[in-house]
C-alpha positions as CSV (number, residue, x, y, z in Angstrom):
1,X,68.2,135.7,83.8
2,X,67.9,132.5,82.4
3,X,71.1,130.0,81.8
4,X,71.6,129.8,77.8
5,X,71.9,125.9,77.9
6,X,70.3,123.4,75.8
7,X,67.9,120.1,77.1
8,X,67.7,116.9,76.8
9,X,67.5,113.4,77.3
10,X,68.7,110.6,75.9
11,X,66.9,109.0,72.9
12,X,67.4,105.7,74.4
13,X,65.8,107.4,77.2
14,X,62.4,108.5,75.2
15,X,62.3,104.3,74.8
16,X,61.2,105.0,79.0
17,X,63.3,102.9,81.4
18,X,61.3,104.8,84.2
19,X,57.6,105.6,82.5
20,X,54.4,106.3,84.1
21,X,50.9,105.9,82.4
22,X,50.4,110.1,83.1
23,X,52.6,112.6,83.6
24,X,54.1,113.2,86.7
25,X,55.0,117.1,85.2
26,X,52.1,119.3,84.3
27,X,52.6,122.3,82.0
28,X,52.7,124.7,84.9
29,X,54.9,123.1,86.9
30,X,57.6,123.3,84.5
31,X,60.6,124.7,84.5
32,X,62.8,126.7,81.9
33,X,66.1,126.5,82.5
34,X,66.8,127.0,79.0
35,X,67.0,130.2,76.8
36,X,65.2,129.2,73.1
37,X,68.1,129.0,70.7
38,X,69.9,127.7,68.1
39,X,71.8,124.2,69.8
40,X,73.9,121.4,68.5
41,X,72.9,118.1,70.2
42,X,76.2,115.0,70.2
43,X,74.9,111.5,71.5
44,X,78.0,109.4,73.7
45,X,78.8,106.0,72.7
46,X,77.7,103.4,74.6
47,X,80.5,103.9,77.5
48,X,78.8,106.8,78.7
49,X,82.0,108.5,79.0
50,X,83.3,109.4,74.9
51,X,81.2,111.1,72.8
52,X,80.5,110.7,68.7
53,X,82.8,113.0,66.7
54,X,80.5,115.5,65.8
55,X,77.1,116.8,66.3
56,X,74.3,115.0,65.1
57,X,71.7,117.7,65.0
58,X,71.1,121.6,65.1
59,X,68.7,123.5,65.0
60,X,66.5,126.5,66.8
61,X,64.3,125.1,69.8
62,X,61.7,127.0,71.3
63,X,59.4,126.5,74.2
64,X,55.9,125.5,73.5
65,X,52.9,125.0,75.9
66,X,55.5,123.8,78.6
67,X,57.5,122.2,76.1
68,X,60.5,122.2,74.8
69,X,59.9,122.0,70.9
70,X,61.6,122.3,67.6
71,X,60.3,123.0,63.8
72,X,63.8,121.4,62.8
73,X,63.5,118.0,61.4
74,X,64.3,115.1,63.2
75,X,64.9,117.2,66.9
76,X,65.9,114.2,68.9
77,X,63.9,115.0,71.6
78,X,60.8,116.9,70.6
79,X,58.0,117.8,73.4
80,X,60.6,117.3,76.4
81,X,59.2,118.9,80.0
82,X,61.7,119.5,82.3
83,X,61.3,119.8,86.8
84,X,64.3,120.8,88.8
85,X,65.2,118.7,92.0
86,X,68.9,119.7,92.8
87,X,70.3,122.8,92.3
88,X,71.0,122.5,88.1
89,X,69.6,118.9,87.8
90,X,66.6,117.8,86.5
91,X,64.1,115.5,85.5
92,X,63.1,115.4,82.0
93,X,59.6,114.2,80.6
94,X,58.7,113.0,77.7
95,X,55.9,111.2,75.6
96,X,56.3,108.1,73.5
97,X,53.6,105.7,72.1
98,X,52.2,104.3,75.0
99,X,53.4,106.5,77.9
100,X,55.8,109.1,79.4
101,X,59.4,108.5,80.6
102,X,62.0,110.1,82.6
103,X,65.5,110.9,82.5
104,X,67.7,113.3,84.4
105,X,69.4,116.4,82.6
106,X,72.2,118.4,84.2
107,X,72.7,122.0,83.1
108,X,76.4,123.3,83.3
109,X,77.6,127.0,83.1
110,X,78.8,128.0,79.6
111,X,75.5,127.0,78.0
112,X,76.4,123.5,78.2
113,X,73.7,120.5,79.4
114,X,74.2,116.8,79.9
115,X,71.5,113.7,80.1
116,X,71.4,110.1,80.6
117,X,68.4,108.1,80.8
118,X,68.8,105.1,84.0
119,X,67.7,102.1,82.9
120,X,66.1,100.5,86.6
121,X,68.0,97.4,85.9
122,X,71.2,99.7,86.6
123,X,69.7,101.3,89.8
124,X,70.6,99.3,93.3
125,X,67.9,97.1,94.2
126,X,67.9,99.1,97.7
127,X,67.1,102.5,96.0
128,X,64.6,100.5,94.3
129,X,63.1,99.1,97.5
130,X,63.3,102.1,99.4
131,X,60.8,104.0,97.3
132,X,58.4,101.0,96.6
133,X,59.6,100.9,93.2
134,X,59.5,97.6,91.1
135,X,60.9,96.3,88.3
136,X,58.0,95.4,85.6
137,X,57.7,91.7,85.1
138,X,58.3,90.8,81.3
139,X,60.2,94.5,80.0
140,X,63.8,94.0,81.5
141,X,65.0,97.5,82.5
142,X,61.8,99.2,82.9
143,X,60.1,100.6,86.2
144,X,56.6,102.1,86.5
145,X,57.0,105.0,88.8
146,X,53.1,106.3,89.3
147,X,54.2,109.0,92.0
148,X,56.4,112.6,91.6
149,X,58.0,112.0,95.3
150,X,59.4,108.5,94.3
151,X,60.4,109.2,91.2
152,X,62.4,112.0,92.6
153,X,63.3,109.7,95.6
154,X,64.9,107.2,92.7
155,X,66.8,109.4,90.6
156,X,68.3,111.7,93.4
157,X,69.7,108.2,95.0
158,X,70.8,107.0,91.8
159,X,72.6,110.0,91.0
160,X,73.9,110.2,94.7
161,X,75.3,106.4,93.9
162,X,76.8,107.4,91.1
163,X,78.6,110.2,91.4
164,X,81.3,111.3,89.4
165,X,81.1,108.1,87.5
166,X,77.1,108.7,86.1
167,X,77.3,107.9,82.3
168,X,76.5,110.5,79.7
169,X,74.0,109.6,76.9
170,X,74.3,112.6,74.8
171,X,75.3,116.8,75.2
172,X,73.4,119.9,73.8
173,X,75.5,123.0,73.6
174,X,73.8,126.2,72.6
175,X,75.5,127.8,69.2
176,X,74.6,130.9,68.9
């Protein structure tokens, strides 16, 4: 039985503060955590911790080709491929104009799911260091991550660092 939860990552995140030049989640390693549905989607303020007042998109989303997809206009984060790697987190991929980027998504009972998007100047310069991972020289905040295990390597640690106090870019709740 699948959870009925929504996706996503941050749109800040689909800007790729972790990218890679190919994607580091094929189609058939993709999982589906999430039942297609109609879902309301409420970005956070910048604190990470209080969210806008009201939703600011709904709409059906299906899954596509090992996608997460949306006929609704203006789905904030269209084409999104999610991987587990903790029991109900994940790592969400995603496509933008030059290359793919990663953020993590955290899937809650009651059809509730959660994302932020790391920016690598926010992760400790240890975690960083400990999987080979490098800041890129002229785009402050953004890491080229070229390998699944280190990504995964990164983001567990960061969230590890974190947490209770991980920031929340945005929530998706299923309505219907």
């Amino acid at each position: 039985m699948r959870l009925p939860i929504v996706i996503l990552i941050a749109a800040a995140f689909l800007g790729g503060c972790f990218y890679s030049e190919d994607a580091l989640i094929s189609r058939r390693q993709a999982d589906w955590p999430l039942d297609e549905g109609t879902y309301s989607h409420t970005p956070y303020l910048p604190d990470g911790v209080t969210p806008f007042d009201r939703p600011a998109w709904s709409g059906e989303i299906e899954r596509s080709w090992g996608r997460y997809v949306s006929d609704s206009e203006s789905f904030p984060h269209d084409g999104v491929r999610l991987k587990q790697i903790a029991d109900g987190l994940f790592i969400a991929q995603r496509r933008d104009e030059e290359n793919w980027s990663y953020g993590l998504l955290r899937v809650f009972p009651g059809g509730i799911a959660t994302y932020h998007a790391p920016e690598c100047r926010n992760v400790e310069a240890v975690i960083l260091d400990r999987y080979d991972v490098t800041p890129h020289e002229t785009e402050r905040g953004y890491c080229r991550v070229d390998d699944w295990d280190r990504l995964v390597g990164v983001m567990l640690s960061y969230v590890d660092a974190m947490g209770e106090s991980m920031p929340i870019d945005g929530i998706y709740r299923r309505v219907e």
